[in-house]
N, C-alpha and C positions, 0 to 999 in steps of 0.2 A: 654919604659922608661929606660934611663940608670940608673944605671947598670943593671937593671933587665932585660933587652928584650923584646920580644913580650911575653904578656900572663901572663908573671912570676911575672907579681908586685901582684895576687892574687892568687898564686897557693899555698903559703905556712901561717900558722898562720891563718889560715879560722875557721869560727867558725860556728854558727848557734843556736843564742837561743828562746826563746819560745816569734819570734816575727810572731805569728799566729795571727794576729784582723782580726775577721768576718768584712763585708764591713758593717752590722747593725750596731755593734758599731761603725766604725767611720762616720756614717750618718749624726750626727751632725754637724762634721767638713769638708763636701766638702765647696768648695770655688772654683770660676771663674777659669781659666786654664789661662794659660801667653797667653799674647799678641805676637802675632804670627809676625815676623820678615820680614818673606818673607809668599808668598801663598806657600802653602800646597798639597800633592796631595787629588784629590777627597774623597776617603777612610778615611782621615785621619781631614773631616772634621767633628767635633763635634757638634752635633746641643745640647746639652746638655749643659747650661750653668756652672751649678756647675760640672764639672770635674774634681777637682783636691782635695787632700785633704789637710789642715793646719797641718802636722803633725812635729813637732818638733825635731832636731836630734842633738848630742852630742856627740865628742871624747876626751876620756882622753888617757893621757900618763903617765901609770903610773910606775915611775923607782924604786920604792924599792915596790916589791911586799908585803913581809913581815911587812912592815905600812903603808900600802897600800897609800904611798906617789904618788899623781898624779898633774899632770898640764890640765887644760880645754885644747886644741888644736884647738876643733873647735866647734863654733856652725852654723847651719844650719838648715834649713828648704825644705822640701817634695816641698810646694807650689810654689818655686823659681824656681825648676825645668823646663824644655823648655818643653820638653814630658812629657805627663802625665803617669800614669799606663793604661788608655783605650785607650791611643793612643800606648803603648808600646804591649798590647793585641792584638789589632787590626794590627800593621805592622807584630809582629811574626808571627800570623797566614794567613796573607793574600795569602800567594804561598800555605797556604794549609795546613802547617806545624800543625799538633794534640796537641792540650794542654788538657790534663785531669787532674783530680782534685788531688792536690797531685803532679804536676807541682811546680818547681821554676824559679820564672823569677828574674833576679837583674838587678837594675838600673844605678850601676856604680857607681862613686864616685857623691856623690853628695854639690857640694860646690858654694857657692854664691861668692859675686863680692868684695865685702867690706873686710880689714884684719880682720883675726879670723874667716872666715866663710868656709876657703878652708877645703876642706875634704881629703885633701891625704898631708901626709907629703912629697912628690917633691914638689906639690904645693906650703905649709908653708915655704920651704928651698928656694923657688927659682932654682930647680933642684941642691941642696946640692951647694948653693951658701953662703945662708943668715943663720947659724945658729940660730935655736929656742932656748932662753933664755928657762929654765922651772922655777919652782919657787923653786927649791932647789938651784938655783944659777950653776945647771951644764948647756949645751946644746948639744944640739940633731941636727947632719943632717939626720944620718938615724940611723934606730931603733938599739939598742946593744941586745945582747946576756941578756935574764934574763928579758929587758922590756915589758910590756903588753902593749895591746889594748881595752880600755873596750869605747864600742860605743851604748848608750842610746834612747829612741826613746820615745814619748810619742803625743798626742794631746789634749790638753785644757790646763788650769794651776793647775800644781802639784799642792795636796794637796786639788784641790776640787771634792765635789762628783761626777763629768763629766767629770773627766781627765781619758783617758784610757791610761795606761803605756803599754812598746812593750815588756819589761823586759830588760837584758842587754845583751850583746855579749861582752865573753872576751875571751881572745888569749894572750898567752904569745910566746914569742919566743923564743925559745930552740935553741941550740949549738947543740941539740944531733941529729939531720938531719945533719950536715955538713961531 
């Protein structure tokens, strides 16, 4: 991805928070697995119908850290996804490859079809074509020096007894790597 290269649109501003849910708690919210496009290889077919889970995702852009002034970016959803997480299990390990507990796997950027659903700002810009308006009235192709990333995750709806939150993941971007 220009400007970034290979590899380099995630190698800096990473983060990692306390998004640990046992696969108990989100037992509630599997849901059916997408409709498969083309066939599949053998391995990789699920005879399990709930395979996937409803889980909810969310990116803010937030440009004045200090009042924690932010714009939504994106929402998204797990269940939109083409691959599921057992299908992403099962291809890592099929040459053999050892997963043990304490393992991370990422699933990439995950963004839907509709405006407001892309999960990577190339996508939102049009590969820094189409500036994002934010709601302070400035816009954004790509991130400045000083703005954060805080991306939310949760399944069921906030606020009730059955909603399990992921917690949040935030990343600000610093000048001081350059």
């Amino acid at each position: 991805m220009s400007p970034l290269g290979p590899f380099n649109g995630k190698s800096f501003g990473t983060t990692i928070s306390p998004w640990i849910v046992t696969l108990d708690a989100l037992q509630p919210f599997e849901c059916p697995g997408p409709k498969r496009d083309i066939p599949v290889a053998a391995y990789l077919q699920d005879p399990k119908e709930l395979s996937h889970y409803a889980i909810k995702l969310g990116a803010d852009l937030v440009t004045d850290v200090e009042n924690s002034a932010s714009t939504r970016i994106c929402d998204s959803r797990v269940d939109w996804m083409y691959w599921t997480f057992r299908d992403m299990v099962v291809h890592q390990t099929i040459n053999g490859c050892p997963l043990r507990s304490g393992d991370l796997l990422a699933t990439g950027t995950v963004s839907g079809s509709k405006e407001g659903t892309n999960g990577c700002l190339l996508e939102i810009t049009k590969g820094g074509k189409k500036p994002l308006s934010l709601k302070n009235g400035s816009e954004r192709v790509y991130l400045q020096d000083g703005d954060a990333v805080r991306l939310v995750g949760w399944a069921g709806e906030i606020g009730t007894e059955s909603c399990v939150g992921f917690g949040e993941a935030y990343s600000v971007l610093a000048a001081s790597w350059a």
